[in-house]
Structures are given as structure tokens and as C-alpha cells.
N, C-alpha and C positions, 0 to 999 in steps of 0.2 A: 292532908289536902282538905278534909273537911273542917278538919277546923279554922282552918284558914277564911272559907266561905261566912265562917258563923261570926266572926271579929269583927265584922260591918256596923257598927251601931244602928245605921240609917236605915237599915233592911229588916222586914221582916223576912222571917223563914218558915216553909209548912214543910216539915219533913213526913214521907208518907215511907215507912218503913214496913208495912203488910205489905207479906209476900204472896196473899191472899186474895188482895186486891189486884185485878185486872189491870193490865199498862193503858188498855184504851182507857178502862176509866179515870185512871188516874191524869191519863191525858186529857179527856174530858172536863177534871176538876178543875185543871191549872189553867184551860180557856173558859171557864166558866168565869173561874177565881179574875184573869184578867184581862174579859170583856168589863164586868159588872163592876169588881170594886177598884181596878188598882193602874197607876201611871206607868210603870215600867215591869215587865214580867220579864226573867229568864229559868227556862230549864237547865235544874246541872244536873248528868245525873254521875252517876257514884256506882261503884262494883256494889256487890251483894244485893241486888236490887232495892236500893235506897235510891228513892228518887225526891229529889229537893226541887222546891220553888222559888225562887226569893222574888219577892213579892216588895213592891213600896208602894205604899197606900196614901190615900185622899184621906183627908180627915173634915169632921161635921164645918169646920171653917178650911175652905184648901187654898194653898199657896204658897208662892214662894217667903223672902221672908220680906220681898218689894211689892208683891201684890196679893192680896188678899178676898177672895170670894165668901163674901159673908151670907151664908142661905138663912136670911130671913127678910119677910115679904115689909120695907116701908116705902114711903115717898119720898120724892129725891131731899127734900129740904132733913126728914128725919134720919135719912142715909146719910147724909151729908153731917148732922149732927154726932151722927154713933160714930162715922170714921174720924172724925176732931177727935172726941171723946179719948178711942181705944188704941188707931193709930194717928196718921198725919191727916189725911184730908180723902176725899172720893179721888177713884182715880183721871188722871189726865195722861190722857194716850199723844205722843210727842213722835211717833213715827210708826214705820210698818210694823216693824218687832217689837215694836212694845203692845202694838194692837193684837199681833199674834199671841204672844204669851199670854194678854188677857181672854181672848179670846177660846186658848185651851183652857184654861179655869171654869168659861160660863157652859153652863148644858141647856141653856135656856135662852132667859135674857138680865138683862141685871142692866143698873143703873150707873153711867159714868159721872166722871165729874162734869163734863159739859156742860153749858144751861147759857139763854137766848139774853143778852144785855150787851149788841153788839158781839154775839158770841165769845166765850172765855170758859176757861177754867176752872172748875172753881176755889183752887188757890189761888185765882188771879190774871194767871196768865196766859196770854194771846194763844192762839190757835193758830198752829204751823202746818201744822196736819189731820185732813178728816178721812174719813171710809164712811162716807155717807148711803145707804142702800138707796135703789134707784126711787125717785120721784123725792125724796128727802132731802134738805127738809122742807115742812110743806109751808112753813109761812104764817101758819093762824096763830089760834091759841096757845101753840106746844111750844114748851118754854125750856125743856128738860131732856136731854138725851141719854138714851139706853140702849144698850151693846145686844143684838141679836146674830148668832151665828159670825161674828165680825163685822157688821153693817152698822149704821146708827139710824136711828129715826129719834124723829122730836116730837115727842107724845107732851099730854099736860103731867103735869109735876105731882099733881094730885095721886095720881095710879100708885102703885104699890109692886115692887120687885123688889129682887135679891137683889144685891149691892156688892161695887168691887171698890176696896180699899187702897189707897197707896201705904207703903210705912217707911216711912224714911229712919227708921231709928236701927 
């Protein structure tokens, strides 16, 4: 049965096999382990007091293999430039679940593809759907919209955020 658990590719595993080790603590680690670093956590646990975690973890860029959270701080035009580059384009959010799943990715705020030229995309295409936060958008100078908590606002393009990618490949 255990090895069965361990054939996952996609999983890590932290087997705590000290018998030594206290069960609170150990329970402790595994809500530590995923509060802090990791997407999906289950306890298995196993006779002999082998207690498993399998564990699937974030990594320094996280994402599916359609959207992509890039943690490093540019402006939307140079966000915009690195996600051409490396995948497709900045992201364009086309309905509610697509705004959900980006929105599990950001812990912050991060920059969409959005941007102010009769509103659009910035692979081009119209805008069918927004989650605009309230009073948003405000009209002036902000030209460039960034994904906070699931809302949008249209800050100037100048600022600098993390950035979320699409990748169509």
C-alpha cells in the first residue's frame, strides 16, 4: 500500500518515520508545511507509526501549464514583453473561472493583460468580461490593469508588479 502512494510522480512525499517524534508535532509540521508552502496537502497515515504527507508544492514561477505567476516586479509594457518572450502573451481573463484560477496564483497583486485603448486585451481582443473593484476604473491617467485579491483597478502602467502569463503552448 505504501508504495502505491509513492508512484505519483507529481507529488512530493515527507515521510516522518521517528517514533520519537510526537504525533502533535508531527501534526503541527504537516499544517505548517501546508499553510506556508504548498497547494494541496493530505495526511496518509500507515501502521508502524509512519506517518506520510504528500505534499504538491508552488514553485518560484507557479502555475498551471495555462497560466503562469511570474514573481518579479516590472511594468505592464515590460510584463508584457517577458510573457511574448517566454510564453504567449499577459494574461486575458474571458470569464469568472478563468479570473478564479488566476486569482488563486496571485498572493498580492500582479499585472493582467488588460490596458486602456477602448479597453482590450493585450493579444488584441475585446473584453467580454471584467471584475472591476468598486469605484474602478477611475478614468484618468491609468491605462493598465492589475488583478488584486480578484478585482481589477487601472493604475498608470509605469508601477511595477509581478505579472501573470498565459501559455498557450
Amino acid at each position: 500500500m505504501l508504495s502505491s502512494y509513492l508512484q505519483q510522480p507529481d507529488h512530493l512525499y515527507l515521510l516522518v518515520i521517528n517514533r520519537q517524534l510526537p504525533y502533535k508535532l508531527k501534526s503541527q509540521l504537516f499544517l505548517f508545511l501546508c499553510t506556508v508552502f504548498i497547494v494541496t496537502c493530505q495526511k496518509i497515515n500507515q501502521p508502524n507509526n509512519i506517518f506520510i504527507m504528500q505534499i504538491i508544492l508552488f514553485y518560484r514561477t507557479k502555475g498551471s501549464s495555462r497560466w503562469i505567476l511570474v514573481e518579479e516586479h516590472k511594468t505592464w509594457s515590460d510584463a508584457q514583453s517577458y510573457c511574448r518572450q517566454n510564453y504567449t502573451d499577459l494574461a486575458s481573463i474571458r470569464n469568472l473561472t478563468e479570473n478564479e484560477e488566476i486569482r488563486g496564483l496571485i498572493s498580492n497583486s500582479s499585472w493582467i493583460g488588460l490596458f486602456r485603448d477602448t479597453w482590450k486585451w493585450s493579444d488584441g481582443s475585446n473584453v467580454s468580461f471584467t471584475k472591476w473593484h468598486d469605484n474602478q476604473p477611475s478614468w484618468g491617467y491609468e491605462h493598465c490593469v492589475f488583478s488584486h485579491l480578484g478585482k481589477w483597478h487601472d493604475v498608470p502602467c509605469s508601477i511595477s508588479f509581478y505579472f501573470a502569463c498565459y501559455s498557450g503552448k
